[in-house]
Structures are given as C-alpha cells and as structure tokens.
ROVOLO-615925 format. One line per field, with one value per residue (C-alpha): x, y, z; residue number from 0. Coordinates in steps of 0.02 Angstrom, whole numbers. Each point is the difference from the previous one (the first is absolute). Layout:
! residues N
px: X, ... .
py: Y, ... .
pz: Z, ... .
n: NUM, ... .
***
This chain:
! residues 597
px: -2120, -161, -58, -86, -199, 57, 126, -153, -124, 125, 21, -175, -30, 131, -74, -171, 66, 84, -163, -113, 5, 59, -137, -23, 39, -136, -61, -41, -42, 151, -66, -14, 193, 22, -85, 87, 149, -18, -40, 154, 110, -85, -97, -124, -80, -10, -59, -91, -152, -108, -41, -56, 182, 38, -193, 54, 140, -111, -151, 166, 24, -173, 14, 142, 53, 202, 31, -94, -49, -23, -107, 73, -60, 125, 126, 167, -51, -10, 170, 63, -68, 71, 174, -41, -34, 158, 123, -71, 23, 108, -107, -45, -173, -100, -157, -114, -71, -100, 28, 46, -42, 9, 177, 37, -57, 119, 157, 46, -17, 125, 110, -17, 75, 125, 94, 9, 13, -111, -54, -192, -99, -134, -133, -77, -148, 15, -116, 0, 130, -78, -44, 171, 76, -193, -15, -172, -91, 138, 135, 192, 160, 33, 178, 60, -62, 55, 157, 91, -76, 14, 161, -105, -172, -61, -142, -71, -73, -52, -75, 136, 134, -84, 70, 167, -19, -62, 155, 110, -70, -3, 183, 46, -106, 113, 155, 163, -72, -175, -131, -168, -52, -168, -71, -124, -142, -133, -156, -18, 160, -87, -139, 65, 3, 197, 63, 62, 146, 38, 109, 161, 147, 140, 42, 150, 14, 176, 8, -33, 119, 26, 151, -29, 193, 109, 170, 129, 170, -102, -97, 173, 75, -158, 44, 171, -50, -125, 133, 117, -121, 15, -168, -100, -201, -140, -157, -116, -151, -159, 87, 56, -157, -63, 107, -26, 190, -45, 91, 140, 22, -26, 114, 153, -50, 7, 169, 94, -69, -30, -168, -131, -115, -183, -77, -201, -4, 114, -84, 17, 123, 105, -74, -42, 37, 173, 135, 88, -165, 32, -174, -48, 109, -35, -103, -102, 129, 87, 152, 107, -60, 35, 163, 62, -56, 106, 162, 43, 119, -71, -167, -91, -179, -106, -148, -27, 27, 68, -154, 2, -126, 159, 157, -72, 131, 140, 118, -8, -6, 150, 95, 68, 132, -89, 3, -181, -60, -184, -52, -179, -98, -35, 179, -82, 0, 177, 104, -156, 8, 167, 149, 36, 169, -86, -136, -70, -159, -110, -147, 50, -45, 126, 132, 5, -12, 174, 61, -43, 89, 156, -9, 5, 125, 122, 111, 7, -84, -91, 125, -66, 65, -41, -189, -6, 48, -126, -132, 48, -37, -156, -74, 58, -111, -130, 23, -96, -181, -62, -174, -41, -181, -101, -59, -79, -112, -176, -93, 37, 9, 169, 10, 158, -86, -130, 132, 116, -150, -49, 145, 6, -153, 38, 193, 3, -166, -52, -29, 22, 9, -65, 26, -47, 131, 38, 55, -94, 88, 177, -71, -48, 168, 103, -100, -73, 148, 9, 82, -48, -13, -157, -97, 33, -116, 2, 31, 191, 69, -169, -91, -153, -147, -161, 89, 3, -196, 36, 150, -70, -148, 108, 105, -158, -48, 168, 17, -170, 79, 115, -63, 24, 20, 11, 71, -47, -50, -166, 52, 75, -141, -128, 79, -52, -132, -132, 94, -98, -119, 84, 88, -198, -42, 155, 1, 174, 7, 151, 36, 27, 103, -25, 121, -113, 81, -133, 155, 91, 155, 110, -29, -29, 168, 86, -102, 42, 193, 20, -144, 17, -169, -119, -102, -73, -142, 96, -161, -155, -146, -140, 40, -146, -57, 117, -89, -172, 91, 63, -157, -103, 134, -71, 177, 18, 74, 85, 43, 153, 42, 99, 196, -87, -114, 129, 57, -189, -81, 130, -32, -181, 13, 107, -139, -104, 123, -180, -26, 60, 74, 50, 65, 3, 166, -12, 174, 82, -1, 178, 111, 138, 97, 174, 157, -43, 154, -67, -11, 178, 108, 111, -82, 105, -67, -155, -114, -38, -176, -72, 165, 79, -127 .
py: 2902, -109, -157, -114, -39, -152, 64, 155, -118, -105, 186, 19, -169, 46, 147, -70, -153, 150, 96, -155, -61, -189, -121, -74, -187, -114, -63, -200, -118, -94, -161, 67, 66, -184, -69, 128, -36, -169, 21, 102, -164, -55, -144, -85, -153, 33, -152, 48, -21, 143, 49, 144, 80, -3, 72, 154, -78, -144, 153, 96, -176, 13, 158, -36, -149, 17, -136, -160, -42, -210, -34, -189, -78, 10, 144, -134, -44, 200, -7, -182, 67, 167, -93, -126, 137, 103, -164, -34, 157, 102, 126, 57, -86, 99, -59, 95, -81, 88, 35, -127, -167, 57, 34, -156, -93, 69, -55, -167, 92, 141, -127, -115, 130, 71, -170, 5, 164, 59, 181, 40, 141, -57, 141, -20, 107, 52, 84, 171, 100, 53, -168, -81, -78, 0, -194, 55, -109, -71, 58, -73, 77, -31, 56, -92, -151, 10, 63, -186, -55, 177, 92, 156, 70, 173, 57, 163, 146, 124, -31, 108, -99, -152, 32, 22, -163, -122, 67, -47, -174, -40, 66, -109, -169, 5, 53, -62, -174, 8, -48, 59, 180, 19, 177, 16, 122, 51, 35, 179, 43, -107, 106, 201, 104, 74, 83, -114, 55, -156, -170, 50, -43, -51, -33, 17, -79, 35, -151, -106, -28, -177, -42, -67, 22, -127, 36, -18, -56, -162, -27, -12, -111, -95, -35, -53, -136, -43, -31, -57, -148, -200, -33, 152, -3, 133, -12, 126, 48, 75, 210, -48, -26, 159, 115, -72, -60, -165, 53, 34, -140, -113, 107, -42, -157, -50, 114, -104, -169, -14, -114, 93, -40, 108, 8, -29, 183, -1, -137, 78, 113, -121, -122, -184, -67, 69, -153, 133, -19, -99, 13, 84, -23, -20, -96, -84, 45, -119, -94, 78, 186, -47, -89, 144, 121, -88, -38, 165, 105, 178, 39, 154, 34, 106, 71, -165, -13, -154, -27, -169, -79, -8, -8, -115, -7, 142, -81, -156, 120, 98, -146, -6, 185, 106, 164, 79, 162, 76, 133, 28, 195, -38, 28, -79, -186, 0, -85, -56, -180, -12, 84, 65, 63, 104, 128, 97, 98, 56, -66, -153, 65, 136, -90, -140, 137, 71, -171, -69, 171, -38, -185, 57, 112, -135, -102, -129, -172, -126, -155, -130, -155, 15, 70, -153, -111, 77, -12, -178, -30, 96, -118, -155, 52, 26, -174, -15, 50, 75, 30, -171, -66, -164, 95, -176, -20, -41, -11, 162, 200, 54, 163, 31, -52, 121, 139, -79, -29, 180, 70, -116, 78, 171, 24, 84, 108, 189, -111, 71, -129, 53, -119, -13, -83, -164, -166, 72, 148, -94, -108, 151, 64, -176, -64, 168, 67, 200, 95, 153, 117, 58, -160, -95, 78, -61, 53, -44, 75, 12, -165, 55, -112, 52, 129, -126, 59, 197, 3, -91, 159, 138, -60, -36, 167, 75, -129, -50, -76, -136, -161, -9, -143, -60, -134, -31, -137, -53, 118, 136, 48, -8, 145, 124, -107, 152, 88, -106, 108, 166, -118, 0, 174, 56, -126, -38, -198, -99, -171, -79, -169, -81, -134, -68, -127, 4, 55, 150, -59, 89, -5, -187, -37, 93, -116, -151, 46, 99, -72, -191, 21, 78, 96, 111, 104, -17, -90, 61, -84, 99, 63, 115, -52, 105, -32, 27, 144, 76, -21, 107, 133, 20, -110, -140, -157, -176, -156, -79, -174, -81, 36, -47, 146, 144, 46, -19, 125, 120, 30, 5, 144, 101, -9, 86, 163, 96, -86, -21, -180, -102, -187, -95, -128, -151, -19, -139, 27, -82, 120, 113, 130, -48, 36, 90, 39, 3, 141, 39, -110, 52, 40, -165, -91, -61, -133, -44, -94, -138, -144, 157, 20 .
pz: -781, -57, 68, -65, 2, 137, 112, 24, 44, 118, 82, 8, 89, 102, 60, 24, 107, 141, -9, 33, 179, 45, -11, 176, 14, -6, 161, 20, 139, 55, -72, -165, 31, 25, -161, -102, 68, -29, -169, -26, 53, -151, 133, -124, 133, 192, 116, 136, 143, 42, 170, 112, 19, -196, -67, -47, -112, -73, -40, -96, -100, -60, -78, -114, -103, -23, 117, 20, 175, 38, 127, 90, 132, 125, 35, 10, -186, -74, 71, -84, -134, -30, 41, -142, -131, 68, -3, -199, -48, 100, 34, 155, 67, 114, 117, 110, 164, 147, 177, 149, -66, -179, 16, 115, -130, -116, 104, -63, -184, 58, 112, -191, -116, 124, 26, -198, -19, -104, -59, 72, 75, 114, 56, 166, 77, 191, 130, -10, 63, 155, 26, -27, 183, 66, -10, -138, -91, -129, 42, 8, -12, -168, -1, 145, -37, -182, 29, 26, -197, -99, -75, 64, 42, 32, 96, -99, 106, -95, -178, -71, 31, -101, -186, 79, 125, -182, -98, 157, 15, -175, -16, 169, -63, -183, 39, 112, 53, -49, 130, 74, 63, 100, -11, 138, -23, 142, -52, 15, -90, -157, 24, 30, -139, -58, -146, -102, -99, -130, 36, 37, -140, 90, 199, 93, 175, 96, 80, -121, -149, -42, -100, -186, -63, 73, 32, -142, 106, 99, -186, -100, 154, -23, -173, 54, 114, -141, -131, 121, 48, -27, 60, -20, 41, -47, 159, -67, 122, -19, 17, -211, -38, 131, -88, -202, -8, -67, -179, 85, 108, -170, -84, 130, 50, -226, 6, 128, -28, 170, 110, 73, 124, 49, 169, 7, -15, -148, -115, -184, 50, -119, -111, 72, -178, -14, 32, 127, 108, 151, 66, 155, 157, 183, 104, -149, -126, -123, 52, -138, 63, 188, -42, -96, 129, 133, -121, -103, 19, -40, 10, -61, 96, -110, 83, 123, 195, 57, 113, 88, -135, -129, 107, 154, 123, 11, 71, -118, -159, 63, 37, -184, -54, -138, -49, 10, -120, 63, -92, 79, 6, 197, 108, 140, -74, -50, 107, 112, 21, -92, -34, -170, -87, -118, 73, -152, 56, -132, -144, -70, -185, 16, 86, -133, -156, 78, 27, -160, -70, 105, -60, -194, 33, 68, -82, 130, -23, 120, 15, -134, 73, 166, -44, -124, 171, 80, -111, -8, 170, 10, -143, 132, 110, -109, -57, 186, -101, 163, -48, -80, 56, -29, -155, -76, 120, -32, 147, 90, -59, 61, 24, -92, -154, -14, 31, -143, -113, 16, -27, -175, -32, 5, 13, -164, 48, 79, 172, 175, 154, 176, 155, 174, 137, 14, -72, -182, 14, -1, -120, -102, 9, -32, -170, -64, -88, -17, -147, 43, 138, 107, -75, 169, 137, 166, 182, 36, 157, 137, -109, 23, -35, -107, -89, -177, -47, 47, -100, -168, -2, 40, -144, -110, -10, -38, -153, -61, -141, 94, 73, 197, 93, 172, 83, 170, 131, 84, 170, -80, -109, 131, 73, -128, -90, 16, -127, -129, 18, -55, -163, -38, 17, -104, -128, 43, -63, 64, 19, 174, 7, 193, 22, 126, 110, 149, 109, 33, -97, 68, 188, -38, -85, 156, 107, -77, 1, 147, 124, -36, -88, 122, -119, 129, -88, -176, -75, -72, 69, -81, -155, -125, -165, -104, -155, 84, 97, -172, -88, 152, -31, -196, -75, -51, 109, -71, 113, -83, 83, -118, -97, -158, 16, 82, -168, -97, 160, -30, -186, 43, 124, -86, -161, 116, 4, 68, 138, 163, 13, 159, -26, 149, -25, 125, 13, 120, 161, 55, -135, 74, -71, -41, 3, 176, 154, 168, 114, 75, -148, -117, -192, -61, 140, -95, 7, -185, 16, 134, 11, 84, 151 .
n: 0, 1, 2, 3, 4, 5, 6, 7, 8, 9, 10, 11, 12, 13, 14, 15, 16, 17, 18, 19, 20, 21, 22, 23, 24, 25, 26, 27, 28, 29, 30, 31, 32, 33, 34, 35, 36, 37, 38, 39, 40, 41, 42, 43, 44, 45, 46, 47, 48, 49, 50, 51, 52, 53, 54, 55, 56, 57, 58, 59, 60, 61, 62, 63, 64, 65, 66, 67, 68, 69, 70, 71, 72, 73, 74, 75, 76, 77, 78, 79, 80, 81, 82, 83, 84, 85, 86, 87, 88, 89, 90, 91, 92, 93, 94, 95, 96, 97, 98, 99, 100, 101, 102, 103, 104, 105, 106, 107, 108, 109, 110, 111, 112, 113, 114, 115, 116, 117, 118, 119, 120, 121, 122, 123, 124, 125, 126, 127, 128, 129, 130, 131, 132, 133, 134, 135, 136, 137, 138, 139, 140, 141, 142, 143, 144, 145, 146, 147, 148, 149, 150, 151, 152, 153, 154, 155, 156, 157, 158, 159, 160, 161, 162, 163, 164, 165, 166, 167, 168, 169, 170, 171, 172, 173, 174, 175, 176, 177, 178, 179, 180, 181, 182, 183, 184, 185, 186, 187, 188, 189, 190, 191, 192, 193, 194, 195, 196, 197, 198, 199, 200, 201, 202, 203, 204, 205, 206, 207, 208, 209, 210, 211, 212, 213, 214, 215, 216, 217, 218, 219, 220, 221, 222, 223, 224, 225, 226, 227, 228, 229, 230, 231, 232, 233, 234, 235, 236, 237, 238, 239, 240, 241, 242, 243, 244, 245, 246, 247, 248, 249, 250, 251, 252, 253, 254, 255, 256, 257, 258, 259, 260, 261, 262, 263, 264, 265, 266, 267, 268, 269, 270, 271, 272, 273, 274, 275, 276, 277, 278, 279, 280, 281, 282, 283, 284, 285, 286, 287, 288, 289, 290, 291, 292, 293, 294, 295, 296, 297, 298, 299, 300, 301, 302, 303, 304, 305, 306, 307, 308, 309, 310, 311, 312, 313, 314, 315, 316, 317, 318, 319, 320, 321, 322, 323, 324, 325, 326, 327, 328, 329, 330, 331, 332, 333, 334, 335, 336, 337, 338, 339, 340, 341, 342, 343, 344, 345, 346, 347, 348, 349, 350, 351, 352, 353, 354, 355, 356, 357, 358, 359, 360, 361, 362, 363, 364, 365, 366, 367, 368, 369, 370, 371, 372, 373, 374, 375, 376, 377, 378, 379, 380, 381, 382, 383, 384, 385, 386, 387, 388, 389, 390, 391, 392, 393, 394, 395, 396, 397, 398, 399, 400, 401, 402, 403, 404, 405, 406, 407, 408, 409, 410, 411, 412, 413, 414, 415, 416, 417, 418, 419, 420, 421, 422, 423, 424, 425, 426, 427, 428, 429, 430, 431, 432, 433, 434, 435, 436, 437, 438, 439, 440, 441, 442, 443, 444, 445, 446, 447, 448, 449, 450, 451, 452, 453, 454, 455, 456, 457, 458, 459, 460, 461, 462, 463, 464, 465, 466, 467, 468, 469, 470, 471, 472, 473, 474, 475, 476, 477, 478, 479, 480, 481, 482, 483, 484, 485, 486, 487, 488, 489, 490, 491, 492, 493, 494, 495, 496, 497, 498, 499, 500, 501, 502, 503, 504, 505, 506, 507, 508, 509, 510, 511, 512, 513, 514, 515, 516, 517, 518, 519, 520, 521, 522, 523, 524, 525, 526, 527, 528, 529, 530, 531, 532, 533, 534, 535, 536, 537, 538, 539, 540, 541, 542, 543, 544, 545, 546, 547, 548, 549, 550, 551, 552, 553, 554, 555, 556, 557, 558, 559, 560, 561, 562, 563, 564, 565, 566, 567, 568, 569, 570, 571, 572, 573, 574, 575, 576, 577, 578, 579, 580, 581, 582, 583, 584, 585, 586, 587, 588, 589, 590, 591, 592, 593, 594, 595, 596 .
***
C-alpha cells in the first residue's frame, strides 16, 4: 500500500519528536511568573507604589511592556483606582502595594470595592519568608488583617505555586459575587528561580462553585406572582449591572409594563428617561420610588440587598403584606434583613434570560385595569415634584444646578461621572440622570471619601476617548488631592466639578436636623486656593461665583479636552439634600425640604 509524500513526512516528524528528548521548562524568577501571569489575564494598567518588599516585581515591570504600571501617590488611590477602571468596564482591576504600611494603606480601597463588590486583584509584597511572624522591618499580617474587606487572599510560599495562585484570584474576583482577592507575595518567593511551565488554562477549586443557573420551579412561581400582581414593582440594584443583565431587566420591565426603581448602585441599570422610571428609592429617593416601595404588592429584587440605606426601618417596611422575589448570585443576602417568598440563587443575567423565556412562553397576561390603577396613583404622587429647587435664583450657585446643567450638557454624550461622598454625591445621583449602565461611579455601600479623583484616572486610561468627570465637595477631594499629580504624569485629563459649600454638607445637614444645629467641626475654616492649588499641579483651575457663569465655565473646560480641569463651584452654603427620611423612619416617612424640619 503507498502513502502519500505527506502522511511520510508526518511519520517522519513523528519519529523525530520520540527520538529528541523533552525540552526542559524554562526557569524564571517568581516575579517574572507574576508579570506573565498578569499579562495572561490580559491586565493592560496596574496602580501601584514601589517599596523594598515589592523590588524584585517592580525590576520584572521594567523589563517588559505588556502591562502599564501607574505610579500614584498614595497606595488607597492605586486601589480607588483600579476599582474605578474595574466598575467602568467590568474588568477585573488589579493594584500592587508594598509591605506593612503599603498594604495598610490599601485597606479603605479593599474595604471600598468589597462593600460594592467589585472584581480586583490587589498584589502586596511581604518580608521574606523566614522573616514572616519576626515583628521585621515592614512587616504585617496581611491576611489577617485583610481578611474582614477581601472575598479571599492567599499567602504564596513557594514561587511555584504563583501561576496557579493569579488564575485562582482572578477566577474568585469575577465570578459568583465579584469582589477583591489579595495575593500576598514575600520577597524571596518574587525573587527564587522555578521552572516555569506557562499560565495555566483553566482552574478548578472544590470548594468553590458558585451557582449561575437559577432554579426553574421558584423562577416559574416567580412569574406567577408576577402576573398575578395588582401593584407589581421592579427594585433593581447594583448585582444587574455586576453581572451585564441590564437588557434583560429592560426587556421584562417593557414586557410587563410594570415601574422600576434603581438603588445608587443600580443607576442606568434602567433608563432615567423612561416614564416607568421612578427615580432612585431610599433614604434620598423620590417620593414616588419610596411610596411604591412601601405600597406594592409583589416585588421582584434583582441583584439588590435591601440594606438599610433603601428600606430604613424593617419593621415599618414590613408593616404593609407583599409578596417578595430576590433573585441575587450571593445566598447569604437573601432573606437577611427581610423575608422573601421567592429565594432564587443565581446571576441575575441568567435568571432573567429563563424568566423572560418562561414569560414568552405564557399565555397569561398582567391585569390591565388594576396596573392602569396603579400607574394612576404612582403619577399622584409624582404630582409631589420631589426634587424641585429655587432654580431662578440669581444670587447663589445651587448645587443642584450645576449637576442638572451638566447633565444637559452631555446627556446625549460618551461622558462618565465619578463622585466622592456626601451631599454632591446625592445630588449627583438625584439631577444627573443615567441611561446607561457603569456610567455612574461612586462608592455606595462603605461611602468612602476621596475616592471621586482615583476613580476618574483609572477610568481615563481604560477609555482615552470619553470625557470623565467628577463631582465632588471641598472635604472629599482633599482626601486624595495628591493624585493630581499622577493625572499629570499620565496625561490622563478629567474634569473636576467641587460643589464647594465651605461645609461638610453632609455632616452639616445631619447637624442641623438631628443636633439642633451644633455644627461641631462640620465647617471649613481654612480652605486652599484650588485654582492656585490646580495650577501648581500643571492643570488648569477656574473660580466660578456666579449661576450666570456655571453653564459658560463648563463649556470652557470641556474645550480644553487635554488638560486637566478643576472648577471650583461656590455653591450656597444653607442647601440640603431633599427628599431625605431620618435614621430609624419608615422610607415614606420623609421630610420633603426645610417647612418639614
């Protein structure tokens, strides 16, 4: 039998490949191990701080150019801003932060993004392994003290085990309930030599297998109460927009007909100019969201947590019978601060593709009439026009106007909008009016100050092409001000809005409600130059004074789409945020502006 001229020289290949021996792996430091393996996640930008315990890695990031190291100033902002560029693009961020206070430094970032959770890798250097429990120079326990604020960490031993160790913590930071994994690396294990046998393709980890696929017998009874409603309500959190099911939750909220309501986390989730928008709910919510949070009958939870920022009291909100649905990824919050009727564990995409499926597949209809009576009373108290302001006034900046004349500005624009925490930040939320998801970037759940300026660059540099703003307050961005610095060295230009009311608003608005108006340390006595302070940074700074000129300053600074631009908004000093329920009251228990103090 012949074969032909191929098959012989496949046999002949063949035969050489037995006959030659097995090249050895190559062998590599563990830092390069790291880089590689960093590389292989496909990392592009990693925030970090040098220092003595993390050399070895930082020489490795010299001698290769797949990923794009950004020096900050501070080790709480590589973290802010590795969260920022993970919560705009859903990627996972990663930072890297030295020993002891390096990695102290890092905890507010890691407590930041685990409160919202949100999908990072931070690397942290540690003594070397000999050294590790000898109190030496720079050293902490990494693990335990990061243990309350991470979804996991690992301490890696041998250099061997750090391929395997990156693809577990990527794998852990994007999948189930995202959150933060801290890999902590001592110094000799970065710097021993290994064979290095490539990045691992896949990982399997025994005990952990988070559910995705909810199950099919609570989604079809969650259908059931869904058609079977009179007053049904859609409260989407921040885990739709997590795990990308914003599509679907249009798709069934457009289906049934029925309101919706987002969280802070979950602004864009559904669009803010669709007339089933109620606004955001909770304790600075609209009166129509809170009112229709207290009075439906069925209520589907998609990816949110009834945390006490939405709900306010417990026993107030479960005063009033209603069937609850809570699909959420994370078994542990269902059922936490209220009991639900329908449990459905798994990813919010996949639960609503099945449920949309069943819905199609049905020939049942919601009840016209009584949705139409319910709509009817919805638009009653609408009729309310909760977040009204003084917006003729001449004399003053309020604060609400520079959000609502932004958001003019650019609603129909590539825009992203970072905040800090406070009064701006619910201001930011109320009058800036999101149609799309992972365009609203803010700390929600820990509300962690300075994190506005950190955010804006990490998302910068994963869309160049965008404009980036933030909106933040005279205290807030003091806490991360430095960062200025690295916007100038990476040519990262964004535009910084400070509502600056001398106060901090916040604190001051509890005071004056709360403390029969003992502003105890709520005021800024000595405040910088910002436009001096700017300018010394390398950007450019504007003083604007004046309403006529809020709109005029705006235009001007986003002409300058190279530079770094920070407009310092005098805004009055008396404004609170509106509707807002107290501490401890029910979410209709609201007080609706100052004749309710």
């Amino acid at each position: 039998m012949e074969i032909s001229k191929a098959e012989y020289q496949s046999a002949a290949d063949a035969a050489q490949r037995a006959n030659t021996p097995a090249q050895a792996p190559t062998e590599l430091m563990g830092a390069d191990i790291l880089i590689k393996s960093l590389a292989e996640e496909n990392v592009k930008h990693l925030w970090g701080y040098p220092g003595g315990a993390v050399l070895y890695i930082y020489d490795a990031l010299y001698r290769q150019d797949a990923v794009q190291h950004v020096l900050v100033r501070h080790e709480q902002a590589a973290v802010h801003a590795a969260d920022g560029y993970a919560r705009a693009t859903g990627d996972v961020g990663v930072a890297l932060v030295t020993s002891g206070p390096g990695l102290t430094n890092a905890i507010t970032g890691l407590a930041t993004a685990y409160m919202d959770s949100i999908p990072m890798v931070v690397i942290s250097g540690q003594v070397p392994t000999p050294a590790i429990g000898q109190d030496a120079f720079q050293e902490c326990d990494t693990v335990g003290i990061t243990r309350p604020v991470v979804k996991h960490n690992f301490l890696v031993k041998n250099a061997e085990d750090i391929a395997i160790t990156v693809k577990k913590a990527f794998h852990i930071a994007r999948s189930g309930r995202p959150g933060p994994v801290v890999i902590d690396i001592p110094k000799d294990v970065s710097f021993k030599k290994v064979p290095y046998n490539g990045y691992p393709e896949t990982v399997e980890m025994r005990s952990y297998n988070p559910v995705r696929k909810g199950h099919s017998g609570q989604i079809r009874k969650a259908l059931q109460y869904l058609l079977a409603a009179k007053r049904p309500y859609i409260y989407v959190g921040g885990g739709a927009i997590l795990s990308n099911a914003t599509d679907e939750v249009r798709a069934l909220a457009n289906k049934l007909g029925y309101p919706v309501t987002n969280t802070l986390m979950g602004l864009g989730a559904f669009p803010a100019s669709d007339p089933k928008f109620l606004g955001m709910l909770g304790m600075h919510g609209t009166v129509e969201a809170n009112n229709a949070m207290q009075n439906c009958d069925v209520l589907i939870a998609i990816g949110a947590r009834f945390d006490d920022r939405v709900i306010g009291n417990v026993k107030h909100f479960m005063q009033n019978e209603r069937k609850i649905i809570h699909i959420d990824v994370d078994p542990s919050v269902i059922s936490k601060r209220v009991k639900v009727q329908v449990p459905i564990v798994g990813d919010c995409k996949d639960v609503l593709i099945e449920l949309l499926s069943m819905l199609d597949e049905s020939n049942e209809k919601p009840d016209a009439e009584a949705l139409q009576q319910w709509w009817a009373q919805i638009d009653g108290w609408r009729e309310r026009k909760c977040l009204d302001y003084d917006r003729g006034n001449q004399d003053v900046i309020k604060p609400q106007y520079v959000v609502e004349t932004l958001w003019n500005m650019t609603k129909n624009d590539d825009v992203y909008i970072t905040s800090d925490v406070g009064q701006h930040q619910m201001w930011a939320a109320q009058y800036y009016r999101f149609d799309e998801p992972r365009r609203w970037i803010n700390s929600g759940g820990l509300g962690t100050m300075g994190v506005g300026i950190p955010y804006a660059m990490g998302i910068k540099l994963a869309k160049p092409q965008s404009e980036v703003f933030t909106i933040t307050g005279e205290g807030s961005v003091q806490m991360c001000i430095q960062e200025l610095s690295t916007c100038k060295q990476y040519d990262t230009p964004i535009i910084i809005c400070a509502l600056n009311n001398r106060y901090l608003g916040m604190v001051r608005q509890w005071q004056e409600i709360e403390y029969s108006g003992r502003y105890s340390n709520s005021y800024m006595d000595a405040l910088p130059d910002f436009v001096k302070l700017a300018e010394a940074y390398g950007h450019v700074g504007m003083l604007i004074e004046r309403p006529q000129d809020v709109e005029g300053a705006l235009r001007e600074a986003r002409k300058l789409k190279d530079r770094t631009v920070f407009l310092d908004f005098r805004t009055d000093p008396t404004e609170n945020v509106f509707p807002m329920v107290q501490a401890g009251k029910g979410i209709t228990e609201m007080l609706l502006g100052a004749d309710d103090l």
